[in-house]
N, C-alpha and C positions, 0 to 999 in steps of 0.2 A: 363352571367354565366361563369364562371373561364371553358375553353377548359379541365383540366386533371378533373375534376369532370363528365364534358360529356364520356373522354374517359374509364373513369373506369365502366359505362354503357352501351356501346359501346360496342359488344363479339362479335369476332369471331366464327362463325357456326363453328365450329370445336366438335370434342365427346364430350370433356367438359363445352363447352358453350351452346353444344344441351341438354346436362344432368341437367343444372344448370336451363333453361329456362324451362324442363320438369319438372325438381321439384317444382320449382315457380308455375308453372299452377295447377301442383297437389294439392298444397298449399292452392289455393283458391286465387292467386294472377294475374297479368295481363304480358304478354309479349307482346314488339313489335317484328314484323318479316319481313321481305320480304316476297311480292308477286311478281307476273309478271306486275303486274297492278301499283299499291301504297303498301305502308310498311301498314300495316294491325294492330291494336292493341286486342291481341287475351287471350279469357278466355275461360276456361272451359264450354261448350255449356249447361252441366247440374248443373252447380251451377249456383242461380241464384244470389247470394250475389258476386261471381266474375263478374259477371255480369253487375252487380249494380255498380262494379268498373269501369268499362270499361265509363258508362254512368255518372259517377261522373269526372271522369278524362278530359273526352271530356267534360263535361257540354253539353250533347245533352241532347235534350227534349225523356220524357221515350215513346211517338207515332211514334217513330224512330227507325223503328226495324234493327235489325244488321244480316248479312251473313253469315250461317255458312259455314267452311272451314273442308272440311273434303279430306281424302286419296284416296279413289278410289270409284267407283261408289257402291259398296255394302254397302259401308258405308253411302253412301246417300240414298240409300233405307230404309236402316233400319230407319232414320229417318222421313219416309214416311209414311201416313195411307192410300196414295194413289198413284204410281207409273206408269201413261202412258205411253203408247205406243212411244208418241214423246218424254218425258222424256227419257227413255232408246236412242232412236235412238240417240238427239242430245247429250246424256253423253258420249257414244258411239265413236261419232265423236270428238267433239270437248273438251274429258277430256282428261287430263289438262289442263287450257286454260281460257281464259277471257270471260267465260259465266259461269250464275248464271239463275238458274231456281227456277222457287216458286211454290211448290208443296202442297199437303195437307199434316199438319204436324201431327207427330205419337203422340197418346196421351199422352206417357211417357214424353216427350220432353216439356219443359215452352216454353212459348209465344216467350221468346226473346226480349222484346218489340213491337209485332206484335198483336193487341188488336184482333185476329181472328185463323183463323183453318192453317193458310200456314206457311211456313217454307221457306226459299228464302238461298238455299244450291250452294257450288259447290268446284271441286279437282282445287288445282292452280294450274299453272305450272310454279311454282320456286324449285328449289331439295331443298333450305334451309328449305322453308314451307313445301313441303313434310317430309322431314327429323326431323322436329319437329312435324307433326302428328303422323308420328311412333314411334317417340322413346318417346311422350308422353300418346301416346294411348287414346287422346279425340278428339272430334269434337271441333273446335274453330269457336267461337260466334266470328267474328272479322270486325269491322268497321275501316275505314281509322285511321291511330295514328295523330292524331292531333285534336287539338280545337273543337268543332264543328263552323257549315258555314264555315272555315279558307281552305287557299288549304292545299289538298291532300299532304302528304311529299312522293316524288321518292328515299330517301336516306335516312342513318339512322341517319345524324346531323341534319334533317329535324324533326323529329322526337322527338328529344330532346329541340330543340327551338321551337316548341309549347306544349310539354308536359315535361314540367321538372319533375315533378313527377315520370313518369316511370321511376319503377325499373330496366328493362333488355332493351335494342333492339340490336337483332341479326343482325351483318351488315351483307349482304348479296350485295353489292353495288349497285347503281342506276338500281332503275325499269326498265325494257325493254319495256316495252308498254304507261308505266309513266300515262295513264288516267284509269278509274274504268270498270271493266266489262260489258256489255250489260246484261241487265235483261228480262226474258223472263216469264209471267206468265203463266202456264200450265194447271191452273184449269178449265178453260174453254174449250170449243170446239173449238175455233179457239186460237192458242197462241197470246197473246197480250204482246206487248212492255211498258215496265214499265222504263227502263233507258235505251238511248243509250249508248254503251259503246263502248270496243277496238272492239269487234267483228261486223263485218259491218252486217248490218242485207243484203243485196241482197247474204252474204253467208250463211245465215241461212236459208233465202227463197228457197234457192239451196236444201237446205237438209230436208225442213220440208212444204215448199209449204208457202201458206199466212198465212201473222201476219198481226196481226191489232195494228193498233197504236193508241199510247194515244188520247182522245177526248179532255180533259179539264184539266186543271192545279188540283189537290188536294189540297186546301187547308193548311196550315200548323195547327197542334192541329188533324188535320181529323186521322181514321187509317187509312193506308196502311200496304203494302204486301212487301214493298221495299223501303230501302232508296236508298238516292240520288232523291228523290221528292219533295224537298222540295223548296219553291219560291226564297230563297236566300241561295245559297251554293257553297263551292270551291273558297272564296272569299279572297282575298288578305288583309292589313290592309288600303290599296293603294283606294280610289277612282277610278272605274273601268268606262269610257265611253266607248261604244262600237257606232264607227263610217264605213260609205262606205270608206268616202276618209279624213284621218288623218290630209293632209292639210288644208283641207276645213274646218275645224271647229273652231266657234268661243269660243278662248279661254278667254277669257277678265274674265269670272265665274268662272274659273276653278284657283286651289289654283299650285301654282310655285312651284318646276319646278315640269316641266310635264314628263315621260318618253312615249316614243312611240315605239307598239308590231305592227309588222306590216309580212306580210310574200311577199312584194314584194318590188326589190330596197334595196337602200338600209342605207334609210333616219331614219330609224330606230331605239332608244337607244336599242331595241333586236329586230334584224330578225331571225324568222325560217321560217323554209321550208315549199315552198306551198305543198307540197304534204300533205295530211290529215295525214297518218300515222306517217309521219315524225316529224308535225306540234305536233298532240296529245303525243307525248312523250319528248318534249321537253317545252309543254305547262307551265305546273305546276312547274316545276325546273327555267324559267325564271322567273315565278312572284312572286316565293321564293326569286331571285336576284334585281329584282327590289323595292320589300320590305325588302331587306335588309340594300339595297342603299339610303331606307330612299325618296323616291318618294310616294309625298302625291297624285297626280294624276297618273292614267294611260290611254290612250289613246291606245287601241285595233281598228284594222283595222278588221271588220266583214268578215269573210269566205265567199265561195259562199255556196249560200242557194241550197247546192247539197243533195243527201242523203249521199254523203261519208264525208261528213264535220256535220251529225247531230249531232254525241257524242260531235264535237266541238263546234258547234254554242250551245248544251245544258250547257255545260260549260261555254261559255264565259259570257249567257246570265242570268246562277244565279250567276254570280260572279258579275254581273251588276245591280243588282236587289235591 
C-alpha cells in the first residue's frame, strides 16, 4: 500500500484529530487508538451495527467477545447489574492500567459478542484513549486493531498493515506495555484468571488474596466471557516453533530461511530481554519485523515456565498453535 495513503489515516491526538475520531464514533463508524497494552480498534459500546463493524473488519468469529474501554470507574459501574466488592477494590488500585474485569453486565448494554450475562470492562492508561473517551462521551467496545488470530499492532503503522480498511488511527506512538491486559473474572466467589496479561497476577494476589486459574483450554465456537481464549491467537503470518534450545533443533522440515527469537546470547536474528517485562513489550513489534522481512519460519526459544513469564509463554504458545 503506497505510505502517503497510510499517512493520511495516520492523525495526530491533537483537538482536531480527537474531534474528527469522536465524530466517526458518533457516526456509527470505527476508530483505532492507543492503549498502554496494544492500539485497540474501538466503536461505540451501544451501537450494535458499529459493532458489527469492528467484527467485520477483523474477520473474528461473532463468540469472541470484545473489551469495553471506558473513563473512570463510574463509568464502569454503570455498565454493571452487578458491582463487587473486589471489583471496586482492584478499579481502585490498579485504574488506569492493564487489568480488565468481567462483571455481570447491565441490562441496557448488548452482549458485545459475549453469548451470556457479563461484560469484560476496564479505564486504560494511555491520556490519548482517555482523551478520546471524553471528548467522545461513549464507552468503546475495543478489541486489538488488526486481523483476527494475527499479532497484536504496538504502533499505529501496525495497524494499517493488517487493516487497511480503517478509516482513522490515532498515533499515539508505540505501546508501553506492548502485550494485552490480564483478565480477571469476578462473577464468582473466588476471582478466576481468564487471560494472562501485563498485570502479574502475585500483584493481584497482593491486593485481593487467591485467584484461581484456568482448568481447561475453551474450545474455540464455545462462549466465553473474554477474549484472548482462543486455541490459535497473536499469530505471525511466519510458521512459529517454539523450542528449549534453538540450536538443537532438527531443521531439515522446516521451510528456509529460518529467523531466530531467542532472549539469551546472542545467536539470535531478534534478541530481547530476559527480563519478562521487558521481553512482553517488545514481544509483538519483533514478529511484526520478522514478518515483514518475509521469514517463512520462526524459531522461538521457550521462556522459563515461571509465573512471571505466563502472559508470555500464553502468547507464544497460541501463536504456535
Amino acid at each position: 500500500m503506497n505510505v502517503y495513503l497510510w499517512r493520511d489515516r495516520i492523525v495526530a491526538p491533537d483537538a482536531e484529530g480527537l474531534d474528527r475520531a469522536a465524530d466517526l464514533l458518533r457516526s456509527g463508524s470505527v476508530v483505532a487508538f492507543p492503549t498502554e497494552t496494544v492500539y485497540g480498534l474501538g466503536a461505540d459500546a451501544f451501537d450494535e451495527k458499529a459493532v458489527g463493524e469492528i467484527y467485520r473488519l477483523k474477520n473474528r468469529p461473532t463468540w469472541n467477545p470484545l473489551i469495553v474501554h471506558v473513563v473512570d470507574v463510574a463509568a464502569a459501574r454503570a455498565l454493571a447489574a452487578d458491582w463487587p466488592d473486589k471489583a471496586e477494590e482492584l478499579a481502585v488500585r490498579f485504574w488506569p492500567g492493564p487489568l480488565t474485569l468481567v462483571v455481570r453486565r447491565a441490562r441496557h448494554l448488548p452482549g458485545i459478542g459475549a453469548s451470556n450475562d457479563t461484560v469484560a470492562v476496564r479505564v486504560p492508561a494511555h491520556p490519548v484513549a482517555l482523551d478520546l473517551l471524553r471528548v467522545s462521551g461513549l464507552p468503546l467496545a475495543a478489541p486489538s486493531a488488526n486481523r483476527s488470530e494475527g499479532i497484536s499492532p504496538t504502533t499505529a503503522e501496525h495497524v494499517i498493515s493488517s487493516l487497511p480498511e480503517v478509516p482513522m488511527v490515532l498515533d499515539g506512538g508505540p505501546s508501553s506495555w506492548g502485550i494485552e491486559s490480564t483478565v480477571l473474572d469476578l462473577t464468582g466467589d473466588v476471582p478466576r484468571l481468564l487471560r494472562p496479561g501485563a498485570l502479574a497476577l502475585r500483584v493481584l494476589r497482593d491486593a485481593v488474596g487467591p485467584i484461581a486459574l484456568p482448568v481447561a483450554e475453551t474450545e474455540d465456537g464455545e462462549a466465553r466471557p473474554s477474549p484472548g481464549m482462543s486455541r490459535r491467537h497473536y499469530a505471525p503470518r511466519a510458521k512459529v516453533v517454539l523450542c528449549e534450545d534453538v540450536r538443537a533443533v532438527d531443521r531439515s522440515d522446516l521451510t528456509e530461511p529460518i529467523a531466530v527469537l531467542s532472549y539469551e546470547g546472542t545467536d539470535g536474528t531478534e534478541v530481547l530481554s530476559a527480563d519478562p517485562r521487558e521481553y512482553a513489550a517488545d514481544l509483538y513489534a519483533a514478529l511484526h519485523r520478522l514478518d515483514d522481512q518475509g521469514f517463512p519460519t520462526i524459531l522461538i526459544q521457550q521462556p522459563p515456565a515461571t509465573e512471571d513469564w505466563l502472559a508470555v509463554r500464553d502468547r507464544l504458545s497460541r501463536a504456535a498453535a
